[in-house]
C-alpha positions as CSV (number, residue, x, y, z in Angstrom):
1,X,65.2,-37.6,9.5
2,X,64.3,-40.6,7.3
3,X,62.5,-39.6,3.7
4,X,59.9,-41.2,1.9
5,X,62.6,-42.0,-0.8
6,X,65.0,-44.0,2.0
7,X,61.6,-45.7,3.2
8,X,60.7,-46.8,-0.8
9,X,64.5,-47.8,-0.8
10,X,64.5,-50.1,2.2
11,X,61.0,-51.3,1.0
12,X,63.2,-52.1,-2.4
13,X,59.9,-50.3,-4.0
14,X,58.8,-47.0,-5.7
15,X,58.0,-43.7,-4.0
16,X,54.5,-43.6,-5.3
17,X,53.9,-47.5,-3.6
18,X,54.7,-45.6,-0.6
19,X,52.9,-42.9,-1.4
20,X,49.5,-44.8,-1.9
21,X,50.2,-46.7,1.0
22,X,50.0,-43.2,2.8
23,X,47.3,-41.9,1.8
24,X,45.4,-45.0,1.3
25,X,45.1,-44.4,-2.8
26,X,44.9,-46.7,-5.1
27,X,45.9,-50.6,-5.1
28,X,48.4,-52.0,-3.5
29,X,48.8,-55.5,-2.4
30,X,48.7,-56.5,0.9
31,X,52.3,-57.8,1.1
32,X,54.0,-55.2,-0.6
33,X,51.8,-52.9,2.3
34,X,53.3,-54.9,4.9
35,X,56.8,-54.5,3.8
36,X,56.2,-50.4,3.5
37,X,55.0,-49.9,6.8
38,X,57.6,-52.2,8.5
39,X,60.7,-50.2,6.8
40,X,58.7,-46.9,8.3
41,X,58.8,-48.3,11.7
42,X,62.3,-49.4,11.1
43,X,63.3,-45.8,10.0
44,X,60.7,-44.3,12.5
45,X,59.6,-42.2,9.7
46,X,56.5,-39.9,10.3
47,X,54.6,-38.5,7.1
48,X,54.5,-35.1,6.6
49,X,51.8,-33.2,8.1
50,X,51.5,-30.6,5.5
51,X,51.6,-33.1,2.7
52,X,49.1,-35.2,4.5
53,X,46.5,-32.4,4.2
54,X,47.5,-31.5,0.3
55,X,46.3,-35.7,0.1
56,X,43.2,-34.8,1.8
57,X,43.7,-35.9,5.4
58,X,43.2,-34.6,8.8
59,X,46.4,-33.6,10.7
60,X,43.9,-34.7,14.0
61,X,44.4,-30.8,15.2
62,X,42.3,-27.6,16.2
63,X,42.9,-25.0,17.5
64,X,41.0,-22.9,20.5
65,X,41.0,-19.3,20.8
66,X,40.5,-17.5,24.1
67,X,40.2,-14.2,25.2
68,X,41.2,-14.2,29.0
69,X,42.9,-17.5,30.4
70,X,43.3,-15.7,33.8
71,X,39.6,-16.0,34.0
72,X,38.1,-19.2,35.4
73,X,35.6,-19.4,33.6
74,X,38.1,-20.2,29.9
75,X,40.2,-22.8,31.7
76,X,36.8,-24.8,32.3
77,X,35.5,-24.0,28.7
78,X,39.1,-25.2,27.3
79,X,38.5,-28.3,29.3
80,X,35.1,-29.3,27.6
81,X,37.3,-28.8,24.1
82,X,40.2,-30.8,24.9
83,X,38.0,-33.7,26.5
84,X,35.5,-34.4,23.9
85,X,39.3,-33.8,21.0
86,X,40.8,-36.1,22.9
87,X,38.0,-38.8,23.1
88,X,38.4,-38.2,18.9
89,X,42.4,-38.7,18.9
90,X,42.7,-34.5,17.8
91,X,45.5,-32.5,19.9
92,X,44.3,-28.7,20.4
93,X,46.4,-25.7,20.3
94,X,45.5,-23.0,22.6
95,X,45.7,-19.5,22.0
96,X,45.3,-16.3,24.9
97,X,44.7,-13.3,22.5
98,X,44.1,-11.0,25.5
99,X,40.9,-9.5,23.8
100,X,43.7,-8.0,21.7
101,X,42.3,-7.9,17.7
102,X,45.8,-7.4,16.4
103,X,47.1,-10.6,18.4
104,X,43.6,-12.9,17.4
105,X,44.3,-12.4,13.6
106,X,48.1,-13.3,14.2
107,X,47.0,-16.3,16.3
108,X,44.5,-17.1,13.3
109,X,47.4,-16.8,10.7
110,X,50.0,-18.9,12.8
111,X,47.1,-21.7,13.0
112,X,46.3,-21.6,9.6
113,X,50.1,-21.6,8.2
114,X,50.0,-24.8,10.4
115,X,47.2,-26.5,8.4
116,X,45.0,-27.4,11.8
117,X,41.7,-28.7,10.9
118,X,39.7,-26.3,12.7
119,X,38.9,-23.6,14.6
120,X,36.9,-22.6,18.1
121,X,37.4,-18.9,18.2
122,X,35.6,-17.3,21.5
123,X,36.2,-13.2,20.5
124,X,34.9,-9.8,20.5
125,X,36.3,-8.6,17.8
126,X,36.7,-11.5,14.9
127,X,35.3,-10.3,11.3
128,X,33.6,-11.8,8.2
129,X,36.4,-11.8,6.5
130,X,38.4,-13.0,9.0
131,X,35.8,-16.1,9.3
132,X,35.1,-16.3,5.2
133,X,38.6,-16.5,4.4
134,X,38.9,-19.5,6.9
135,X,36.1,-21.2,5.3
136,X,37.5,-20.2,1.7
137,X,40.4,-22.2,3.0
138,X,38.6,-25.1,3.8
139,X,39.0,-24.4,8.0
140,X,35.5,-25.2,9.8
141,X,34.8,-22.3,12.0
142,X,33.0,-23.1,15.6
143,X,31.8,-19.4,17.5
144,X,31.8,-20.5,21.4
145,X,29.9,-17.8,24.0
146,X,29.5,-15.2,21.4
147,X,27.3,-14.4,18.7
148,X,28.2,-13.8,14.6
149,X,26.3,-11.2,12.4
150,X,27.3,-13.7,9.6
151,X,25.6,-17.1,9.3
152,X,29.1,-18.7,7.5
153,X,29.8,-20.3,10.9
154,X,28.0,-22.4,13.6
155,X,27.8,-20.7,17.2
156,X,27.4,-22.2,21.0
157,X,26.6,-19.9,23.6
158,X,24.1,-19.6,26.6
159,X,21.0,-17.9,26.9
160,X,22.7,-14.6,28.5
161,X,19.4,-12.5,28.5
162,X,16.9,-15.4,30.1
163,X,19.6,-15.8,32.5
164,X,19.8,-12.0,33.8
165,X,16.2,-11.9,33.9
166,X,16.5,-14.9,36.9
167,X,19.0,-13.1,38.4
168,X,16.7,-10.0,38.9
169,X,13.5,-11.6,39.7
170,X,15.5,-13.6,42.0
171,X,16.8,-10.7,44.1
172,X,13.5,-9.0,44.2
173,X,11.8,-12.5,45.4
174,X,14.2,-12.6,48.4
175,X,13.1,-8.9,49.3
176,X,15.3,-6.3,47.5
177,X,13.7,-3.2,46.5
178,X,16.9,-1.3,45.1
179,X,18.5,-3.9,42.8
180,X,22.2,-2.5,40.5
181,X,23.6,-3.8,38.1
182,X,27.7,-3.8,37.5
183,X,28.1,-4.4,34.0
184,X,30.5,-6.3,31.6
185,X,32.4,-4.2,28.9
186,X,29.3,-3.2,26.0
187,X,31.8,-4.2,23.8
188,X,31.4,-7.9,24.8
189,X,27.9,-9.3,23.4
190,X,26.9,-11.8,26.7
191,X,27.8,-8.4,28.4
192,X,25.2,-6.4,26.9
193,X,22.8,-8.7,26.7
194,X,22.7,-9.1,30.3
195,X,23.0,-5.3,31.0
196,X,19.8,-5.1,28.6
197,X,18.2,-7.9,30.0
198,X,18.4,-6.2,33.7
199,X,17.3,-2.4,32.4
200,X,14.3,-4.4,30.7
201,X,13.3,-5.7,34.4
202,X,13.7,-3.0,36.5
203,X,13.4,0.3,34.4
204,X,9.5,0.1,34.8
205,X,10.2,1.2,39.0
206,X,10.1,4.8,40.0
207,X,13.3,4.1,41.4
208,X,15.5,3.1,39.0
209,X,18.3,5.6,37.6
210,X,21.2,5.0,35.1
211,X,23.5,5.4,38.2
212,X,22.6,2.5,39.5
213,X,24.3,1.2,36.3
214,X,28.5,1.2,36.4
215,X,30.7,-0.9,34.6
216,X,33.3,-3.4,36.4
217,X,35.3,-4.4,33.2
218,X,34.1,-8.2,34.1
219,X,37.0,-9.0,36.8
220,X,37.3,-8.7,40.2
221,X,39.0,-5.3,40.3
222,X,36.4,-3.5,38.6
223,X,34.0,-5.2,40.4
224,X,35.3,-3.8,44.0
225,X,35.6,-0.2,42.0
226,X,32.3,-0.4,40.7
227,X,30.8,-1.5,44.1
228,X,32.4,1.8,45.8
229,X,31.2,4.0,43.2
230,X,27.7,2.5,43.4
231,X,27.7,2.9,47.1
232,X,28.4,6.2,47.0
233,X,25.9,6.9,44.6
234,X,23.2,4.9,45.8
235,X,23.9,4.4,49.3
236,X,20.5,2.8,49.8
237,X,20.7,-0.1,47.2
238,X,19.9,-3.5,48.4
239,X,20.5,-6.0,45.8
240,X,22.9,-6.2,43.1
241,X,23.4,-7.9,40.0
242,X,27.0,-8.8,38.8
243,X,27.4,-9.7,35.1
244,X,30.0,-12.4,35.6
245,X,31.1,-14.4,39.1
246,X,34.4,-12.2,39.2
247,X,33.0,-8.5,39.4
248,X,30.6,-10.5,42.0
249,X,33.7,-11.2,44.0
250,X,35.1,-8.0,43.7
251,X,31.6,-6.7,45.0
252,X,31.5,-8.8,48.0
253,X,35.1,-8.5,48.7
254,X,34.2,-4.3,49.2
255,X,30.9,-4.5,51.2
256,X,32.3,-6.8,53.3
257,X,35.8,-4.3,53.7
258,X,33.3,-1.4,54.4
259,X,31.6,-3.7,57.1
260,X,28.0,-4.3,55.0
261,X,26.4,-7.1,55.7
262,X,25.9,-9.9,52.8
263,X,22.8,-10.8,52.4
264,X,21.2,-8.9,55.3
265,X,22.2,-5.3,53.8
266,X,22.3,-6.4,50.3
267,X,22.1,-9.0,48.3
268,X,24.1,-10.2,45.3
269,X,24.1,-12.8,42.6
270,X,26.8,-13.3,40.0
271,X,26.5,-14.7,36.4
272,X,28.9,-17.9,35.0
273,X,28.4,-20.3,37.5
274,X,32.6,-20.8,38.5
275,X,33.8,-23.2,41.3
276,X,35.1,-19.7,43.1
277,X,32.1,-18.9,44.0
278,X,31.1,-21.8,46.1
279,X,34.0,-21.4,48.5
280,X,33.6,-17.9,49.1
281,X,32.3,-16.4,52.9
282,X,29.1,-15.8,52.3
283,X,29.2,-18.0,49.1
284,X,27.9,-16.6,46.0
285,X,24.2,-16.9,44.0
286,X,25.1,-17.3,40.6
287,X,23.4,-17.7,37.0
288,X,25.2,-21.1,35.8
289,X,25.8,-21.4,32.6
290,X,27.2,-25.1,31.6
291,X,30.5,-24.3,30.9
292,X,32.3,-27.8,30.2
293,X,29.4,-28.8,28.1
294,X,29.4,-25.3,26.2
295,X,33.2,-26.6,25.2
296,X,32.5,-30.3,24.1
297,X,29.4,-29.3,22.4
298,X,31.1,-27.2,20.4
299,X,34.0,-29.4,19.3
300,X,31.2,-32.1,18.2
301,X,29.8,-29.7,16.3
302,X,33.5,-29.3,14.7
303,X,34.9,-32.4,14.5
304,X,31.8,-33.4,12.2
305,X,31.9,-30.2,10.1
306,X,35.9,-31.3,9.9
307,X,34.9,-35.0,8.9
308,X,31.9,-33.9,6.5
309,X,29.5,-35.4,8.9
310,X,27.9,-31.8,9.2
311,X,27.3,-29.4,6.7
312,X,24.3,-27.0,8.0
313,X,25.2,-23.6,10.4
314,X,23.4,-23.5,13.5
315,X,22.9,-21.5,16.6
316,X,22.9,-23.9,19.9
317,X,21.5,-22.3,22.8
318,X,22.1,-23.8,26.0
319,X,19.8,-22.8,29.0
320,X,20.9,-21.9,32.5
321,X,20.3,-22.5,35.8
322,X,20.0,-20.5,38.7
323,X,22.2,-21.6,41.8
324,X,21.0,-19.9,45.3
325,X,24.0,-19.5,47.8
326,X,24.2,-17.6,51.3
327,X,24.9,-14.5,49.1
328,X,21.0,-14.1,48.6
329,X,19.9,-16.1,51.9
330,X,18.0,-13.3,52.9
331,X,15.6,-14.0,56.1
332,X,12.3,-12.5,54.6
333,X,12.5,-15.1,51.1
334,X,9.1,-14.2,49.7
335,X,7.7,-17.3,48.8
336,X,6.2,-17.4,45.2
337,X,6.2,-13.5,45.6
338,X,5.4,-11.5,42.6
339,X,7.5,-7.8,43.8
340,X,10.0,-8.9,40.3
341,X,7.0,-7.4,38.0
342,X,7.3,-4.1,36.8
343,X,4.9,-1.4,38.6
């Protein structure tokens, strides 16, 4: 592997011409330039990467953290990164941590030993320290779909609460009168929110028990357990609220087994907005949040903290949309009705 010594040799000049000819410092003249860079072509020499960043300059990398690639909803998030850090010549590692702490940090350390430029970390369990001594290291920190106690970092997430809330008034404005919620881990911030968001809508009808409440670990597994245990808890539920598109699934997968009727014996509508739930039989109601944009908005917002375009931490917010499938097509839709409010 050709040195910057054997390029300053076939140059016939001194290592620190070539040097400033790297990193652009200080005068050289544009002849002696020319020679420099033809002899590295001719010894397809490549500066390193590490000493590029002790000049000062991007090594045109970040990194993106994840927490479940098996879930559809990542791959399309990881998408939105790599599009808009390709459109700006960076290459993006991608890390699965597994919603594993020990294996985020040693994702974080690997990425940092490699000098990338920056960092999109989607966890539940990343620290202030863990953020502070990335920023004390000069590595811009992006939070995507969670939130930070800290304000060290910007974050990009959707409006989780605003978006359960159409969920539920949703299912009581196609005629539900019973309406359950399987929740996300509580561990998992857009989890809670939503599980708070639905209690907040329906806790005000005489109804309305903590049973009607169970936990489906957000995939479809848990989903199709926490459908059978609501069933036999609640045998006369009518509507129900998934907390993400894959314990939806799981939901419909286990009514449908047991021979109940979707919509016409209950209802359901899902939260994430994945292609999956399109092609499902009945196909699925969902919350959608804007996945791909959630992604390339924030690696703008990195690319410019990484280029010194942006210096400011903010919150972005993106809204979502409600998307009616067959799932909620119930035949008595209550036009305008007002049965969501509280009694």
């Amino acid at each position: 592997m050709a040195t910057i010594r054997d390029v300053a040799k076939l140059a016939g000049v001194s290592v620190a011409t070539v040097s400033r000819v790297l990193n652009q410092n200080g005068y050289v003249n544009k002849e002696t330039e020319k020679t420099v860079l033809q002899s590295m072509k001719e010894l397809s020499f490549e500066p390193s990467q590490i000493a590029r960043r002790l000049a000062g300059k991007t090594m045109k990398t970040l990194s993106l953290i994840l927490p479940d690639i098996s879930n559809p909803f990542f791959p399309e998030l990881a998408r939105g990164v790599e599009d808009i850090a390709q459109q700006h010549q960076f290459n993006v590692f991608l890390g699965n941590s597994d919603n594993l702490e020990k294996k985020e940090k040693s994702y974080i350390e690997v990425m940092q030993k490699k000098s990338i430029d920056g960092l999109i970390i989607v966890s539940n369990t990343v620290e202030e320290e863990t953020i502070r001594k990335l920023q004390n290291a000069k590595i811009p920190v992006v939070l995507l779909d969670r939130p930070f106690t800290g304000n060290n970092c910007s974050i990009v997430r959707a409006r989780n609460s605003e978006g359960a809330q159409l969920a539920v008034k949703h299912l009581f404005e196609v005629g539900c009168r019973k309406i359950a919620h399987i929740s996300g881990p509580d561990n998992i911030n857009p989890a809670y929110e939503r599980l708070i968001a639905y209690t907040d809508m329906v806790s005000g009808h005489d109804w309305f028990s903590e049973s009607l409440i169970e936990d489906g670990g957000f995939d479809i597994k848990g989903g199709r357990e926490a459908m059978k245990r609501l069933l036999q808890s609640n045998a006369d539920i009518d509507g129900v609220f998934a907390g993400n598109d894959l314990m939806a699934l799981g939901a419909l997968k286990e009514l449908l087994q047991m021979g109940i009727k979707v919509p016409e014996q209950i209802a359901i509508c899902g939260f994430d907005g994945i292609q999956l739930t399109e092609y499902t039989e009945p196909g699925i109601t969902t919350i959608a949040q804007p996945i791909y944009e959630m992604g390339a908005l924030a690696t703008e917002v990195l690319i410019k903290k990484i280029q010194g375009e942006e210096h400011e931490n903010k919150i972005f917010e993106l809204p979502v949309k409600l998307i009616q499938r067959n799932s909620t097509n119930k035949n008595h839709v209550q036009m305008g009705g007002l049965a969501w409010r509280k009694k």
